[in-house]
VOGU-3710 file (C-alpha; in Angstrom, 3 decimals, decimal comma):
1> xxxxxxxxxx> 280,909/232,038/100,556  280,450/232,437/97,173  280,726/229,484/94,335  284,018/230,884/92,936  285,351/231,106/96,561  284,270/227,382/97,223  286,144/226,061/93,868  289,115/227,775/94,471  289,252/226,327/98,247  287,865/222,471/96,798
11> xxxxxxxxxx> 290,833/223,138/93,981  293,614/223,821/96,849  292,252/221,014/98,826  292,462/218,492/95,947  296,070/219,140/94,789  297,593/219,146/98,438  295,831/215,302/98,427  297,301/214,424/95,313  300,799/215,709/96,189  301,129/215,219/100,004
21> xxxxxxxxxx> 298,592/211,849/100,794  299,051/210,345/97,649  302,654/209,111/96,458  304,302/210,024/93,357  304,981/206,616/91,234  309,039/207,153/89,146  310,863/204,580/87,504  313,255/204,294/89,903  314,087/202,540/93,317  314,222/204,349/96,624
31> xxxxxxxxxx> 317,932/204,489/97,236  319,120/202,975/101,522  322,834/203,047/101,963  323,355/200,572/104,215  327,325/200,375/104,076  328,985/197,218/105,522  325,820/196,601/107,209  325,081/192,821/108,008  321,507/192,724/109,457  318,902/194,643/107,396
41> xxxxxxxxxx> 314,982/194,538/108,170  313,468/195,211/104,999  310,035/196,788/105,405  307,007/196,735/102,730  308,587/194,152/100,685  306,708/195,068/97,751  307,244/199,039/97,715  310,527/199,545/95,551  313,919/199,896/96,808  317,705/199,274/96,062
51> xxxxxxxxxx> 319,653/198,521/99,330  323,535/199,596/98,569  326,207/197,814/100,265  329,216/196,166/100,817  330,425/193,372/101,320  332,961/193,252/104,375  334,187/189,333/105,322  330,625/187,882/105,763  327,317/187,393/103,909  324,625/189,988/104,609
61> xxxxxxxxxx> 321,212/188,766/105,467  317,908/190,778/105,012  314,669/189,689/106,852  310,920/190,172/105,803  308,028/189,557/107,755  304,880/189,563/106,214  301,192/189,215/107,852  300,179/188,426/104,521  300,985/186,771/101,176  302,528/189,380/98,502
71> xxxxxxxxxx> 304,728/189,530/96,046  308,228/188,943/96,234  310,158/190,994/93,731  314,727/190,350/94,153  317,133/191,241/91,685  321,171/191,684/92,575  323,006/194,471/90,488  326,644/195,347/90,799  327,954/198,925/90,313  329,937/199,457/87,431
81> xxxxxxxxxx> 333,466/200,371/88,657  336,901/199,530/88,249  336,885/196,924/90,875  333,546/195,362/89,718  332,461/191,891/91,266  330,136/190,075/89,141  329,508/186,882/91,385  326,845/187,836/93,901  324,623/185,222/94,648  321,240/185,595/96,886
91> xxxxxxxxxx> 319,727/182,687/98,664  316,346/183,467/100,687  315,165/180,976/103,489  312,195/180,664/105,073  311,162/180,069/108,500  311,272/176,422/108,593  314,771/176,847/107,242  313,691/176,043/103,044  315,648/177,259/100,613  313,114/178,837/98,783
101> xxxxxxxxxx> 315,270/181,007/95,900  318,834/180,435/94,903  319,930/183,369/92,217  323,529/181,866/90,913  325,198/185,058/90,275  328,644/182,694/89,247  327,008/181,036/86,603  324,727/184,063/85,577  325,703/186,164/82,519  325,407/189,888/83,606
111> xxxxxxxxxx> 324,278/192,519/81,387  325,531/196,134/81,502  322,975/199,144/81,615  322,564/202,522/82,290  320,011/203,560/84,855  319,082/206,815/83,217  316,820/208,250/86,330  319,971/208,429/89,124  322,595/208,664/86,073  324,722/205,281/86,698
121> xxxxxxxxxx> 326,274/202,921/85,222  325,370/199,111/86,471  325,734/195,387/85,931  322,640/193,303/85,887  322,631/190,175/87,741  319,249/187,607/88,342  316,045/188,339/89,464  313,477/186,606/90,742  309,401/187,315/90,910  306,590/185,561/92,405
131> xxxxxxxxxx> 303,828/185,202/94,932  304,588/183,917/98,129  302,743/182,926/101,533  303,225/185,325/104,557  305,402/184,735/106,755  309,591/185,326/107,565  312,190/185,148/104,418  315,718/185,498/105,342  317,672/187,141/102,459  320,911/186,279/102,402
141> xxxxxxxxxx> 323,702/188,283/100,111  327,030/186,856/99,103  330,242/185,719/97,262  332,869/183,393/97,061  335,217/185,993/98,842  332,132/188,015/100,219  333,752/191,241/98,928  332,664/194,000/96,931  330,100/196,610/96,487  326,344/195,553/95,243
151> xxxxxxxxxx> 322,678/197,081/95,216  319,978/194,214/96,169  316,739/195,740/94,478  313,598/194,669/96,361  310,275/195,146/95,137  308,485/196,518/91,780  306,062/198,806/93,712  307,096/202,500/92,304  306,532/204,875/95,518  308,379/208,406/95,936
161> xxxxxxxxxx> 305,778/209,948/98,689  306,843/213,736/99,271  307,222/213,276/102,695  310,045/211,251/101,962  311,998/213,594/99,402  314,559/215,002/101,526  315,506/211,299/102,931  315,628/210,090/99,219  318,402/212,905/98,495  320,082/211,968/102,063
171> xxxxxxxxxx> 320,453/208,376/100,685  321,022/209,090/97,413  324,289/211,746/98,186  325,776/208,698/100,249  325,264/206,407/97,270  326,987/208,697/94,598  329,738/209,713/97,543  330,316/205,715/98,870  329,137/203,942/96,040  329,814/205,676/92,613
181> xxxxxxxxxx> 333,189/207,442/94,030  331,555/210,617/92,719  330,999/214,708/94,583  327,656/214,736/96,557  326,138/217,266/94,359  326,199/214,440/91,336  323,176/213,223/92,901  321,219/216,991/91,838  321,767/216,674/88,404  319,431/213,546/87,017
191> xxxxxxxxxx> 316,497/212,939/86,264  315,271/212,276/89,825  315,574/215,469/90,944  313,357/217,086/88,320  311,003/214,458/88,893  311,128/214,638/92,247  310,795/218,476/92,911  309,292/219,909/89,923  305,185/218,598/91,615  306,946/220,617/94,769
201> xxxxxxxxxx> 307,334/223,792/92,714  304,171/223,427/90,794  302,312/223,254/94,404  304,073/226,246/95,567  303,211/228,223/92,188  299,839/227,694/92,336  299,857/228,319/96,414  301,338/231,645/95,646  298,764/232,481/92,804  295,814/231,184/94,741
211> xxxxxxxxxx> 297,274/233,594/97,970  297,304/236,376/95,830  294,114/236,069/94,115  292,261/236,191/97,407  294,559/238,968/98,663  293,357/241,160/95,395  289,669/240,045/95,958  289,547/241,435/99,474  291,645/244,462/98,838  288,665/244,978/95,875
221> xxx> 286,027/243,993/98,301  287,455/246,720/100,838  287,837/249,343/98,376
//
């Protein structure tokens, strides 16, 4: 095999590692609708998501369980609607039954912002951040009436792996549909989606050149 040969194939082998093994960091959460869910297991507490729900008559608890310390990221966001509830509070327990973190979303003054990367509108409630010993946290989600539609953000870890692009979109059409009131194809046009598929196209691009280089080589070879 000759050195060109060799570079090309080392080159192909590289940039389906970087695309397909390794994940892609964003700026933005991995979106799970969860609904009216009450019981949520969150897994990799420290990879980055936003867990849309609702609240339906009771407080929703998440659980983590952890073989080893890490760091707890929580922060409780309300979707800017007309029917808006900006009293969500977020109490996490842990297995001896300590309160570890109370965020007072009553006494907290929210902050509106615009989350440029899915294109919606939110109010910011408290957060929380710190290292913590393994072990189970309960997360529990609530309000005085326990009513109302929220996002509980978990993590700070910015992952997007490509093997997880057409679940992202699954979740993310629910979210616009069930969360933001808006038509499922509102969740194509943002900033996520270019981020998301334009190392897709790029891969298939330079697939399709690297195909047809070798196609030309042989038919020169054979000629």
């Amino acid at each position: 095999m000759k050195t060109n040969t060799k570079i090309y194939y080392a080159f192909l082998f590289l940039f389906i590692n970087l695309l397909i093994l390794n994940p892609t960091t964003t700026e933005a959460h991995q979106p799970n609708y969860i609904a009216d869910q009450t019981n949520i297991e969150v897994i990799e507490p420290e990879i980055s998501k936003a867990y849309y729900g609702e609240l339906s008559g009771e407080e929703v608890i998440y659980t983590i369980n952890s073989e080893n310390d890490f760091e707890l990221y929580l922060g409780i966001l309300s979707p800017d609607l007309p029917e808006t509830y900006k009293d969500y509070s977020v109490k996490v327990i842990d297995k001896e039954d300590n309160q570890v973190i109370f965020l007072d979303g009553e006494s907290f003054r929210w902050e509106r912002f615009y989350e440029e990367f899915a294109g919606d509108w939110y109010w910011k409630g408290p957060e929380f951040k710190a290292q913590v010993p393994f072990g189970e946290y309960l997360i529990k989600v609530s309000n005085p009436e326990n009513k109302g539609k929220y996002v509980l953000a978990v993590g700070e870890i910015e992952s997007f792996p490509l093997s997880t692009t057409f679940e992202t979109f699954k979740q993310l059409i629910k979210v616009k549909e069930n969360i933001f009131d808006k038509p499922w194809h509102s969740a194509f046009t943002n900033k996520m989606t270019l981020f998301t598929f334009l190392p897709i196209l790029l891969f298939v691009i330079i697939l399709v050149v690297v195909i047809l280089f070798f196609k030309i080589r042989k038919q020169k070879s054979n000629s």
